[in-house]
N, C-alpha and C positions, 0 to 999 in steps of 0.2 A: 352459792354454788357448793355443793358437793365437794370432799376434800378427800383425796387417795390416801390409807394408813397400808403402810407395808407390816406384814404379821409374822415376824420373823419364828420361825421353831428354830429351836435352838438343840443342836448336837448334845445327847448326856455327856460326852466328855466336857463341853464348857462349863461343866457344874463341878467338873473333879477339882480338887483341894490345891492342886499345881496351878488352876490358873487362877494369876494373882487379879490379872484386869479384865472386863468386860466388855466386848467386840461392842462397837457401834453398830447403825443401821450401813452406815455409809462402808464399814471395813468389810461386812457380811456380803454385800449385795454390791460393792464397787459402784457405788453411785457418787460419783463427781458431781460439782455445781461449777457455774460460773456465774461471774456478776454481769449485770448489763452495762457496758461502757460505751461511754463518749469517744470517739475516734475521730482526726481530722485525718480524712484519706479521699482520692479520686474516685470516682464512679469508671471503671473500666469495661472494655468489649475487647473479645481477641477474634481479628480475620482471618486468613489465607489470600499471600498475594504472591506476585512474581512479580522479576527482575524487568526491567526496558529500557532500551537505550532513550536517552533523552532526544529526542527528535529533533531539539534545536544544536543539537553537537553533531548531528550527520552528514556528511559532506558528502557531493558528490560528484564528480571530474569527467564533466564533459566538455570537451574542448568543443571550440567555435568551428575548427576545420578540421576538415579532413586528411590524414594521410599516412604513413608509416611508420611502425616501431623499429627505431633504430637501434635502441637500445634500454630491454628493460630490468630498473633497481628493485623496482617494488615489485619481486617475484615471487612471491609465496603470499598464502592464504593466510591473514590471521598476525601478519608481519608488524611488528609498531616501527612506526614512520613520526620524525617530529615535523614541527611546522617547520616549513621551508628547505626538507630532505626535496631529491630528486627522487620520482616518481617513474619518469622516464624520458626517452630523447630521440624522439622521432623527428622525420622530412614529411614538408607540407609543400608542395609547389604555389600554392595561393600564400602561405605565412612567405614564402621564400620570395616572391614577387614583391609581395609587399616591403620586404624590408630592401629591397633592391629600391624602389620606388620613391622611398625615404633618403636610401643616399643620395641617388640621383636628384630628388628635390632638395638636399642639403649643399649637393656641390653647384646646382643654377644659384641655389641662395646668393653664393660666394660671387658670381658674376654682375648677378642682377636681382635688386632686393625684390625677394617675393616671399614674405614671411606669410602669407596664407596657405602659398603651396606648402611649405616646409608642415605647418601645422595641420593639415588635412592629411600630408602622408601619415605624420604621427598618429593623429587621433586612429587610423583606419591599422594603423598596430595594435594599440590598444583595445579597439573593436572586438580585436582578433584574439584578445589575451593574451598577448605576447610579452612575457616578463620583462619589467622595465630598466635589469640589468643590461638585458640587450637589445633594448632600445640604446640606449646608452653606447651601451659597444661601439655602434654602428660607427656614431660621429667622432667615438674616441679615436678607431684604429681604422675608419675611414673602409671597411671589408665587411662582409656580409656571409653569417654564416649560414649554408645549407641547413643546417638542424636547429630544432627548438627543444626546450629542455620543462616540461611539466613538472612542475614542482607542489607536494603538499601545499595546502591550507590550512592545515590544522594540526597539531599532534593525534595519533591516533591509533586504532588498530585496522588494518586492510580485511573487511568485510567482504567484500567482492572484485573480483579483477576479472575481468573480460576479453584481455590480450595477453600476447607475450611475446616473445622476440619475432619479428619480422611480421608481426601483424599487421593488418589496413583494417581503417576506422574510419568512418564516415563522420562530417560534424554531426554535432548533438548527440555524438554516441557513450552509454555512460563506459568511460572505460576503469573506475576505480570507484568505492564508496569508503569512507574513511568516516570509523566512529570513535568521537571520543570518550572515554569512561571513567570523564575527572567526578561527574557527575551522574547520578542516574536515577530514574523512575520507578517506583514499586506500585504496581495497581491493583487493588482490593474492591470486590465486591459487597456492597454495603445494600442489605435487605432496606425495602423501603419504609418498613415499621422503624429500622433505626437512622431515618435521616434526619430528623429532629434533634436528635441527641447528637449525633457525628456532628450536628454543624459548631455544636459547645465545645467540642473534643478539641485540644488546644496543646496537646502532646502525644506521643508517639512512639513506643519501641518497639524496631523491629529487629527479630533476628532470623540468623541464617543457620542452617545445618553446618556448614561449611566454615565458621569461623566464630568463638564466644563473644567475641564484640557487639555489645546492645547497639545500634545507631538506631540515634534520638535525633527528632525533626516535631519540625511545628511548620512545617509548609508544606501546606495540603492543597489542592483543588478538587471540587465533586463539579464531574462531569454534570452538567443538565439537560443527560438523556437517558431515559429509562427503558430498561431491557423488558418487555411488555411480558416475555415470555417466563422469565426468572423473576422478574417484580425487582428488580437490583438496580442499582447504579454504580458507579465506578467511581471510585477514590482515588486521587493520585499523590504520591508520599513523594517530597525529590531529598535523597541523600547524598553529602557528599563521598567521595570513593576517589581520594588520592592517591590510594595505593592500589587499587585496579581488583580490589578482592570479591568484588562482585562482579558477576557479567550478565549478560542478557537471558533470560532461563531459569534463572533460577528459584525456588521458590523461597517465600517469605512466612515467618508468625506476626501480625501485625499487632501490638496491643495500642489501643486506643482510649484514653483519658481525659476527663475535663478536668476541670477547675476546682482543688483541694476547696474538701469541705468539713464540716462538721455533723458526724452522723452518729445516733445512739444505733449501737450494733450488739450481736451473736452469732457465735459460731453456727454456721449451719448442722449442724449434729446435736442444738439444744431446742430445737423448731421441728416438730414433723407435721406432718399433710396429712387429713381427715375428713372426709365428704367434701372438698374444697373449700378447706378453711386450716389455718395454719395455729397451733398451739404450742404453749411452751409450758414447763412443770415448774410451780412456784415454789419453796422451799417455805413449811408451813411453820405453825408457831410451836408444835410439836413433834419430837426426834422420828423422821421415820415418815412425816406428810406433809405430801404433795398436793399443787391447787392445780388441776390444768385450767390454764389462763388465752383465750383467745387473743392472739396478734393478728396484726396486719404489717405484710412484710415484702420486701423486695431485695434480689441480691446485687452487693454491693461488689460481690464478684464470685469465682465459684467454692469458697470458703467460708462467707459470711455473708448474713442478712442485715440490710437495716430495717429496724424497728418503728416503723411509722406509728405505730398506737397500739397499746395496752401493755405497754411494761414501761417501766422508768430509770432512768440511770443509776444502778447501785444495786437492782433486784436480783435477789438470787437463785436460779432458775437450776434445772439439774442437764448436764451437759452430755452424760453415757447411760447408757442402759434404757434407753428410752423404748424399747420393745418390752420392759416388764409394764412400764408406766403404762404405755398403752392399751396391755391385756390387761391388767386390773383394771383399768378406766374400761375398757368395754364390758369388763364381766359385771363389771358391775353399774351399768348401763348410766355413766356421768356424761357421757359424748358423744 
């Protein structure tokens, strides 16, 4: 192969009697080199995803009956409620029967054993989700209270409320949705040329605009259903979020990682593109030439190539100026 000599002309003053040393090729023309190295580093991909609430943390409060808001706590949008806050304290004429029915079958108990009655009134409170503090009540203080008192499930933040003081609600109506956000879902669309590779990817960092905290995860799910229209399928990342810094909405950078490896690598700015074939400049056996050396290359992210074949660990390749390399190389018709 053909080998590039650079022909340096040299300025009359580098011949005047002041200069004591002689410019190399490399000080005239700013031709850097680098070697080719061995690196243990991940093969990386970077997505775009967004924020979701974890669907198994979403609650939602629909009572078994029907009837009026007596009085409500959880009255703002957006409100966080822990497990076991009061929600609200509405009258149910059927809850209120029922727990009538209860005492009354607790006080025949006292007369005449009939532990079946007693247990069928209970069950049909419970049916009713009637908190079991006041079940309880009932046989403690022997009185029955008009109102029933809804209480959280969950810790949370109030997503949706559908009432407010003096409302009516029909059973099965949702009247609260409570999400929680100790935990949350990020989903990324993943082209389906790289679903082979995603399935190796074994780490994970994403971040947010919103705060410099990398969160790192390695628990993933790929949906297995593909978008026919985008060629994509869907990732799902779950982070934890104790401190509630993420919320639903928001977007993501996903960087996506396998399994540390061992790769002979270059800077991508010592590799250029040529009829579709990728070249590097060999540093030759005299000052000044260059070999362009055909590689075969892949990036190992958007900074560097790794070196599948035609250079070897320790070659020294030229790293800047690769636009004169190139015009010489074609004037002089080696590529």
């Amino acid at each position: 192969m053909k080998k590039i000599l650079l022909i340096l002309l040299l300025p009359f003053a580098l011949f005047a009697s002041e200069v004591k040393e002689k410019p190399t090729v490399e000080q005239l023309f700013s031709v850097q080199t680098v070697k080719v190295q061995k690196v243990k580093s991940s093969h990386s991909k970077k997505n775009y995803g967004y924020v979701k609430a974890d669907e198994a943390r979403i609650y939602n409060i629909a009572p078994r009956f029907g009837g009026f808001v007596e009085k409500l706590y959880a009255n703002k949008i957006y409100m966080y409620v822990k497990k076991g806050d009061p929600l609200a304290e509405v009258y149910s004429p059927e809850v209120y029967k029922a727990k009538e029915d209860y005492k009354n079958a607790y006080k025949y108990t006292q007369i005449k054993n009939n532990s079946g009655m007693l247990a069928s009134a209970k069950l049909n409170l419970q049916l009713l989700n009637v908190p079991q503090n006041e079940i309880q009540s009932i046989l403690k203080t022997n009185k029955v209270s008009p109102n029933t008192t809804i209480y959280a499930p969950a810790s949370g933040y109030v997503f949706m409320k559908n009432i407010t003081n003096g409302s009516a609600f029909n059973a099965k109506s949702r009247l609260f949705e409570i999400v929680n956000l100790d935990e949350v879902w990020v989903e990324t669309r993943i082209f389906e040329d790289d679903v082979a590779w995603i399935k190796k990817a074994n780490e994970f960092d994403v971040s947010f605009k919103t705060t410099p905290k990398i969160y790192k995860t390695n628990k993933k799910l790929l949906y297995p259903n593909l978008d026919p229209k985008e060629a994509t399928l869907t990732m799902r990342l779950r982070l934890n979020n104790p401190k509630h810094t993420l919320f639903p909405g928001m977007y993501a950078n996903v960087i996506s990682k396998d399994k540390a490896r061992e790769y002979l690598t270059l800077p991508q700015s010592a590799v250029i593109l040529k009829d579709g074939k990728y070249y590097a400049f060999v540093v030759g056996e005299y000052e000044g030439e260059y070999e362009p050396v055909e590689v075969h290359v892949k990036p190992l992210n958007n900074q560097i190539y790794i070196i599948i074949s035609g250079l070897n660990a320790g070659d020294k390749v030229v790293n800047n100026s690769l636009f004169m390399m190139d015009s010489d190389a074609q004037i002089n018709g080696l590529y």
